[in-house]
Structures are given as C-alpha cells and as structure tokens.
C-alpha positions as CSV (number, residue, x, y, z in Angstrom):
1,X,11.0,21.6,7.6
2,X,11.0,17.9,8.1
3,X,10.9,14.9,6.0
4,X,9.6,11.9,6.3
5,X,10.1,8.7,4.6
6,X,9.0,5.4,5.5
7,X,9.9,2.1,4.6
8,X,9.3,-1.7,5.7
9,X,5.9,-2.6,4.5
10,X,4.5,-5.1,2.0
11,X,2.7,-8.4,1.6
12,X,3.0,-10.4,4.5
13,X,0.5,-13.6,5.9
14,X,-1.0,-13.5,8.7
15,X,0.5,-14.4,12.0
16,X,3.7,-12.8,10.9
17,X,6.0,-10.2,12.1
18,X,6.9,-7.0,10.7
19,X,8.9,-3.7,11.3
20,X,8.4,-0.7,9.7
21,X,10.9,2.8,9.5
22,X,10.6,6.3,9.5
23,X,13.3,8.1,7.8
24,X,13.4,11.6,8.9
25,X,15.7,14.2,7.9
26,X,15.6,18.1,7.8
27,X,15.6,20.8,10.6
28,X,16.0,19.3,14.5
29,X,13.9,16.4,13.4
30,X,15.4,14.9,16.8
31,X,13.3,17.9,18.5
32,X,9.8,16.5,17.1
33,X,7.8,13.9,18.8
34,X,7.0,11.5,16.4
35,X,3.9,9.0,15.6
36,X,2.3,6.6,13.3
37,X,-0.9,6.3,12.1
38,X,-2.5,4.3,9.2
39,X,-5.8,4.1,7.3
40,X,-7.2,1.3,5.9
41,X,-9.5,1.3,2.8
42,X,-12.8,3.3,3.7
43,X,-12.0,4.2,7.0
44,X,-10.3,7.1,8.1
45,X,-7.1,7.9,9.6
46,X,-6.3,6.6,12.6
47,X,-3.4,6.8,15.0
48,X,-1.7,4.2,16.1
49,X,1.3,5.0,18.3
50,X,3.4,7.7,19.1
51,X,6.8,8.7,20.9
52,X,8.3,11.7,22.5
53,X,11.3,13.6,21.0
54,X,13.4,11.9,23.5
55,X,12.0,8.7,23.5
56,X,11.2,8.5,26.8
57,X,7.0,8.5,26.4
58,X,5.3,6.6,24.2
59,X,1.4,6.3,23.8
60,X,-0.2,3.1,21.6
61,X,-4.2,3.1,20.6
62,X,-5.6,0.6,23.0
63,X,-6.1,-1.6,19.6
64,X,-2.4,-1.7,19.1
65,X,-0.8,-2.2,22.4
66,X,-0.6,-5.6,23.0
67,X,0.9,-5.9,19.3
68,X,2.6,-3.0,18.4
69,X,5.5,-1.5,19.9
70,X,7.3,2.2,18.9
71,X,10.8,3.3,19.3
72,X,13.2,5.7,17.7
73,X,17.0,6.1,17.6
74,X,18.1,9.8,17.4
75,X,20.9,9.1,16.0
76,X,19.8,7.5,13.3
77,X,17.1,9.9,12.8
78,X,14.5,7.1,12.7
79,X,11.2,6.0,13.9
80,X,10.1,2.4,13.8
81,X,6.8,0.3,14.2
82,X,7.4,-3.4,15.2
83,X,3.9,-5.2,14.4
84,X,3.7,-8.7,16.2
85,X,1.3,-11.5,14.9
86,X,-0.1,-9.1,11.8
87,X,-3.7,-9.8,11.2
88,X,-5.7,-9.1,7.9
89,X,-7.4,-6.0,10.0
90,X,-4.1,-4.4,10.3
91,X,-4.5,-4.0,6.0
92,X,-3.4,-0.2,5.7
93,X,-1.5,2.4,4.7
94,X,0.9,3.0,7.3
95,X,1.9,7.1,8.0
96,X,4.8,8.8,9.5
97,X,4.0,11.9,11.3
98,X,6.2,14.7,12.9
99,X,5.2,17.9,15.0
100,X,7.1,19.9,17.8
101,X,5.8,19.5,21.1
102,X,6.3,21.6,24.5
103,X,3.8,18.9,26.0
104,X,4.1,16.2,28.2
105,X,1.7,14.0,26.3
106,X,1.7,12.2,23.4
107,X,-0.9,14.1,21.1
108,X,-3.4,11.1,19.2
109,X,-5.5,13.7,16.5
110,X,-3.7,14.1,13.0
111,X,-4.3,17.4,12.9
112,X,-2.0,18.1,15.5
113,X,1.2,16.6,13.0
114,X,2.3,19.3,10.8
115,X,4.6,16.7,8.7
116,X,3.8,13.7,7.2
117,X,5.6,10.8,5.0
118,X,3.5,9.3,1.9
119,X,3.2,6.0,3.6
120,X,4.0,2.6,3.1
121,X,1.2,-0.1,2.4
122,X,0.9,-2.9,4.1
123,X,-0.9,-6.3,3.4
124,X,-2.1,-9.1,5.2
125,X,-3.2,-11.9,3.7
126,X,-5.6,-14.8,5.9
C-alpha cells in the first residue's frame, strides 16, 4: 500500500513559476514509477508527466514538455512537478499517481495507477 500526498499548489498569476510535491510513504514506494496528472473543470483526467522508479525515464504530454519538468528524490520519497510560465489553461487539479512497473515505458492511461493522492488545486489567474 502506498500513499500519496501532494502539496505546492495555489493561486498563482500568470507567467509565474510553480513547483509542486508528491509525498509518498508506505510499502517500497521507491519501487513504483510515479506520474502526475491533473483535470481541469469539465474535462477529464489527463496525464501530464511521469517518471520511472529510478528516475532515469521520464515521459511529459506533448502539451507539457516545453513547460513542465518531473523528477523525484528516493530518498526523500518524493515526486515533484516544476511548472514554468503557468498559464490560466493550466487551472486544475493536479494528481499524484503510483503503480509498479516491470516496463520500460512510462505508462500515460490512469487506469494503469493503482494509487492516487487527493490532489492539490491550482489556479491561474490572467
């Protein structure tokens, strides 16, 4: 069992810079490739980026490459989202999302992620 917590969002203006955490703890959460997704309002989920259990793959939406960038330290347990020049499109509720891998790809559908945090709302204002 894993848990996720994240952290870092808010009300921010646009053009700004923000980072955003994933707090995991529980059972070899080191051993779980990690993403995020968010979902803005009326739209569904989508996934954003996503890293490998040992940090060395990582796989961005083509909407979020130039801007966002994922990384985790193990030791720390954590996964964060750094979001460069935020734009009111990027308004969402932003996910944490766990699940073991054997694979040597970064997997993009939610319903592959078997944990998930309760998300952290961010806000872009024009």
């Amino acid at each position: 069992q894993v848990q996720l917590v994240e952290s870092g969002g808010g009300l921010v203006q646009a053009g700004d810079s923000l980072r955003l955490s994933c707090a995991a703890s529980g059972r070899a959460s080191h051993t779980y490739d990690m993403a995020w997704f968010r979902q803005a309002p009326g739209k569904e989920r989508e996934f954003v980026a996503g890293i490998s259990s040992g940090g060395g793959l990582t796989k961005s939406a083509d909407s979020a490459k130039a801007r966002f960038t994922i990384s985790r330290d193990n030791a720390m347990n954590t996964v964060n989202l750094q979001i460069a020049s935020l734009k009111p499109e990027d308004t969402a509720t932003y996910y944490c999302a766990a699940h073991f891998s054997v694979g040597m790809t970064i997997d993009v559908h939610e319903r592959a992620y078997d944990y998930w945090g309760k998300g952290t709302q961010v806000t872009v204002s024009s």
